[in-house]
C-alpha positions in Angstrom: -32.2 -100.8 38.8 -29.8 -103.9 38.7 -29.7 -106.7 35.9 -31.8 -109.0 38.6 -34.5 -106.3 38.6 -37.2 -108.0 36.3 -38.8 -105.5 34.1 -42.1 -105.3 35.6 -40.7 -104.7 39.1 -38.4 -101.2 37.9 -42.0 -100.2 36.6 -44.3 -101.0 40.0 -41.3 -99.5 41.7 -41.1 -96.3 39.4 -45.1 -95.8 39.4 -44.6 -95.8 43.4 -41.9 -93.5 43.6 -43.2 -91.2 41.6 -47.0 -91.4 43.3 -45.3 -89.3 46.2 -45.5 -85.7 46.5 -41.5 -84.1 45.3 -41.2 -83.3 48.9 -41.5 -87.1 49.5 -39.0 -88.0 47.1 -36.6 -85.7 48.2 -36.5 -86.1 51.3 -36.5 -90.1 50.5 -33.3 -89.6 48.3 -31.7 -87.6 51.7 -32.8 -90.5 53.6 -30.9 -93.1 51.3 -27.9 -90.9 50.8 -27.3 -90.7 54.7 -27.9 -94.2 55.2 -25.7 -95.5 52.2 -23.2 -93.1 54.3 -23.4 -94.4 57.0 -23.4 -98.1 56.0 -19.8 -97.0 54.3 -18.6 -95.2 57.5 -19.4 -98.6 59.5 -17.6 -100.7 57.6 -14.5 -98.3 57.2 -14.8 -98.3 61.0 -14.9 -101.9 60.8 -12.3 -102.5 58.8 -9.7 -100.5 61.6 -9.7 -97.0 60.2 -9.5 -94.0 62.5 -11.9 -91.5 63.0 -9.5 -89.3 61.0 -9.0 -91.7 58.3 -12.6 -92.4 57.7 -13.5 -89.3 56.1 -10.9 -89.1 53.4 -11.9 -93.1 52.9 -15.6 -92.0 52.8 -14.8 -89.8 50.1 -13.1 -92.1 48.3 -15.4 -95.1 48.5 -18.6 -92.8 47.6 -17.1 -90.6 44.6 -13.8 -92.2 44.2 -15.3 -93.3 40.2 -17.3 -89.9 39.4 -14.6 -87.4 40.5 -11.3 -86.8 38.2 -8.1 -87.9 40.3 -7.5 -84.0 41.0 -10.8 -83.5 42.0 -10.9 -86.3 44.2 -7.2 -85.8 46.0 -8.5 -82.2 46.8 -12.1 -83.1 48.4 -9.9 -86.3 50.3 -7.5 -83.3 51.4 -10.4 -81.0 52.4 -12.5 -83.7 54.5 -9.0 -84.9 56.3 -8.5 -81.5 57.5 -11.7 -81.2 59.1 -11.8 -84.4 60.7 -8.3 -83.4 62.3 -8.4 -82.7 65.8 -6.6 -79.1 66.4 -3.5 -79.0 67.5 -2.3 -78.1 70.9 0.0 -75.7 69.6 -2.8 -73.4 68.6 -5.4 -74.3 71.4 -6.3 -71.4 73.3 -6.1 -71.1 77.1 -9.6 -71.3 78.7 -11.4 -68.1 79.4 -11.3 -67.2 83.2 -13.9 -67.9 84.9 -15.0 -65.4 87.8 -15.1 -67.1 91.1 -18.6 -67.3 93.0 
């Protein structure tokens, strides 16, 4: 925990999180990812990004110190491309539809 977590406290905390079936805790730990994801995708929203900027950002902000600057260039590059929209130039025409 953090340096303003008394001792006593990271135990209590510990003894609960651990009391929980590993079902629990796992799907607790999903539950904190996606929020902490979320709280970071708001505030890149907030801050002006675009929706197609937000993902690299994302990347950035949550792995940005635990990824090696190759590493983390390719995942930014990776996550861009799939929050691009597709280009026109490649769209394909719309099926036709028999008329009723």
């Amino acid at each position: 925990m953090s340096a303003d977590t008394s001792p006593e406290i990271e135990r209590r905390y510990a003894r609960l999180f651990m009391s929980r079936s590993p079902q629990q805790r796992v799907v607790m730990c999903f539950q904190m990812s996606d929020t902490a994801r979320a709280i970071v995708r708001q505030s890149l929203a907030c801050a002006g990004l675009t929706g197609e900027q937000i993902g690299p950002a994302l990347v950035t902000r949550l792995y940005g110190t635990d990824l090696s600057p190759v590493a983390l260039a390719a995942c930014r590059l990776r996550v861009g491309q799939a929050f691009r929209p597709p280009k026109d130039d490649h769209a394909r025409p719309a099926p036709d539809v028999p008329k009723t």
